[in-house]
N, C-alpha and C positions, 0 to 999 in steps of 0.2 A: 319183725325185721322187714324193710324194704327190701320188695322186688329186683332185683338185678335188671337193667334195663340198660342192652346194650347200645354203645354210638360208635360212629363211624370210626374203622379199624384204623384208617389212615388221614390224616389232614393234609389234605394236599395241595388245598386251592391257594393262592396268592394269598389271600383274605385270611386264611387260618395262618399261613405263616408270619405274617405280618403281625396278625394279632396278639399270637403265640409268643413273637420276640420282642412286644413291646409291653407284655407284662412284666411287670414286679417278680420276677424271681427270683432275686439275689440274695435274699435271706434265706430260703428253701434248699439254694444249690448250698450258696455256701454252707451251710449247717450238715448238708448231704456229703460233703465232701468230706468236709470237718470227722464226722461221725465215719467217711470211710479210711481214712488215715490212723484215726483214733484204733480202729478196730484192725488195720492192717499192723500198724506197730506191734500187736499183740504175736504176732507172725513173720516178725525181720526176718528171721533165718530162712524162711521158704521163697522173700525177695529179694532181689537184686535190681541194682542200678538199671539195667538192662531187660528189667522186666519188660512183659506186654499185656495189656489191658484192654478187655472188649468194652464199651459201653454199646448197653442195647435201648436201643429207641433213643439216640443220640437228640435228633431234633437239630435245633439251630447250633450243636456242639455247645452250651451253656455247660455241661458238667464238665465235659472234655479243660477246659479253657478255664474253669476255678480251680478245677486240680492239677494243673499248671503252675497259676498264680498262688497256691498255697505250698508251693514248694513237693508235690509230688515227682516222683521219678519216674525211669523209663518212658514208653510210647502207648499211646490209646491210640485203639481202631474203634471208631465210631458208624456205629450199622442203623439205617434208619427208610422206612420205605415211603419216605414223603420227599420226593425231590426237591419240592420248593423250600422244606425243609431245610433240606442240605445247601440248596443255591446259597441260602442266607448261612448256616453255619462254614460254609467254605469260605464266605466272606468275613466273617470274624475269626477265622481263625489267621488269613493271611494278614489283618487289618494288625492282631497282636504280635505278629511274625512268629505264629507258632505251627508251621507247614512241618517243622520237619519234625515236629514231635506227634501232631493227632493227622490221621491220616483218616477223611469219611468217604463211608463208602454205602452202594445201595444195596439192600438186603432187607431177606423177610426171617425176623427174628423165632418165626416158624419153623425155618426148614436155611441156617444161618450158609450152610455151603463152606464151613471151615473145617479141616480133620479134628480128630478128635484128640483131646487132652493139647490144644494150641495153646492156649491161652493160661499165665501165672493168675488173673484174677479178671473176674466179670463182674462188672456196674450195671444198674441198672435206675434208674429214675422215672416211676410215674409213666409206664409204659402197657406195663400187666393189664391195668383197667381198660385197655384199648381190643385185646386180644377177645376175641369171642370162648373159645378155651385155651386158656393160662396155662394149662399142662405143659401144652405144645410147646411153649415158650422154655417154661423151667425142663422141660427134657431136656432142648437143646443149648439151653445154658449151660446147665451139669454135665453136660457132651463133651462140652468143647473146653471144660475146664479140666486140666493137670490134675494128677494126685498132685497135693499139697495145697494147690491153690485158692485164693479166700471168693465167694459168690457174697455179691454186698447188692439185695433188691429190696429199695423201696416205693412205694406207691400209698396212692390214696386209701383210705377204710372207709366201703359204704355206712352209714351209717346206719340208727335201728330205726328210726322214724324220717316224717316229711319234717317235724320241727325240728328235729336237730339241725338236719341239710339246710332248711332253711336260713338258721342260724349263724354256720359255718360259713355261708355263703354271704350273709352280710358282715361274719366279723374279717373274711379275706378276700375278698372280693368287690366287696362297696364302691370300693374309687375306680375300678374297673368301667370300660367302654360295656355296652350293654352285649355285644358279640362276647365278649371275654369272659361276663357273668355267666353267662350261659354256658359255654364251654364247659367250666369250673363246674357247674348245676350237673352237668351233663355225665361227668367223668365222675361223681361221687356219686352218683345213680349206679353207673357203671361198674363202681369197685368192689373188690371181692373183702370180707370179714376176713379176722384175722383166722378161725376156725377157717374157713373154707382153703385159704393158705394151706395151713396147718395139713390140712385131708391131702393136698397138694402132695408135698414134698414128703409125706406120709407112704403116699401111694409109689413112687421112688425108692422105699427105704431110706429117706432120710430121717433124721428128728424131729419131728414137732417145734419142739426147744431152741430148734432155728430161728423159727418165727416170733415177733412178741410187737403189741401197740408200743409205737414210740412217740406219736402226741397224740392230742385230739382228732387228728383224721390223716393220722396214716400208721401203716405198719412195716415192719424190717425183718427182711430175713437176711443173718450173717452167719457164714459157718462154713469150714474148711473141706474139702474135697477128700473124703479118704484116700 
């Protein structure tokens, strides 16, 4: 199994933003979002119209602004500590005139500074593998989530070798600027196994069973808040 090899917790330079918002992710979100719907349905009766939604590690708001566009409801708070991040997600989100539903804001998905059980459901997308320890994250996601409410985190799976990544990296990556390969290179170094997960939310009292690989390089953890 490859090394864990952490990169930089936050992108924050113009260059990372820029980059970040001119790749290809719209097959990823939407599928991310798709698959958060899907799994929320399973749970109507603990939502309402008027729900609220944290997405953590928002980024340019790209998940905020599909689950939108896919007919989701209530309001998303979008928390992310890359300002330059935000500059540009604040900009798409007024650009679709969607201010009055996702509101971003700046925070460390470490230590989030919301009370506890706020929030009907927390998203998450490809944020974990940034974090030096993931605990810290997932504690205070499960913090801030309500009894009832659904926790929907996905992210990258390091892989077990350098050929795989290598791999990966040419079959999603390819048409990518050479900053962007890298990134990509960078972040699947970075990622936690689904076991390591698992030990996660383990060590919480949560399930195991939470957790499970949902393609070739990444994994999901979805499961209801006692």
């Amino acid at each position: 199994m490859l090394e864990r090899i952490l990169e930089p917790e936050v992108m924050d330079s113009v260059d990372d933003a820029v980059d970040y918002d001119a790749m290809d992710h719209s097959d990823v979100n939407r599928v991310f979002v798709a698959d958060y719907l899907t799994a929320r349905r399973r749970f109507d009766s603990i939502f309402g119209r008027d729900s609220t939604i944290l997405d953590v590690g928002t980024g340019t708001a790209l998940i905020p602004i599909e689950y939108c566009q896919q007919g989701g409801s209530g309001t998303i708070v979008g928390i992310d500590m890359a300002e330059e991040m935000l500059k540009l997600g604040r900009q798409r989100v007024t650009e679709r005139g969607l201010s009055e539903r996702i509101r971003l804001k700046y925070a460390d998905a470490k230590k989030l500074g919301f009370e506890d059980g706020l929030f009907d459901g927390v998203m998450s997308n490809s944020i974990v593998h940034h974090i030096p320890k993931p605990a810290d994250v997932f504690g205070e996601m499960l913090r801030v989530l309500r009894p009832g409410g659904m926790l929907f985190v996905r992210d990258l799976m390091r892989p077990a070798d350098q050929h795989t990544l290598d791999q990966l990296v040419e079959t999603y990556a390819e048409n990518e600027a050479d900053h962007a390969r890298q990134l990509f290179r960078d972040s699947l170094h970075a990622a936690l196994t689904v076991d390591e997960v698992q030990e996660i939310l383990h060590s919480f009292g949560y399930p195991k069973e939470w957790v499970s690989q949902t393609s070739d390089r990444h994994w999901t953890v979805s499961g209801v808040q006692p």
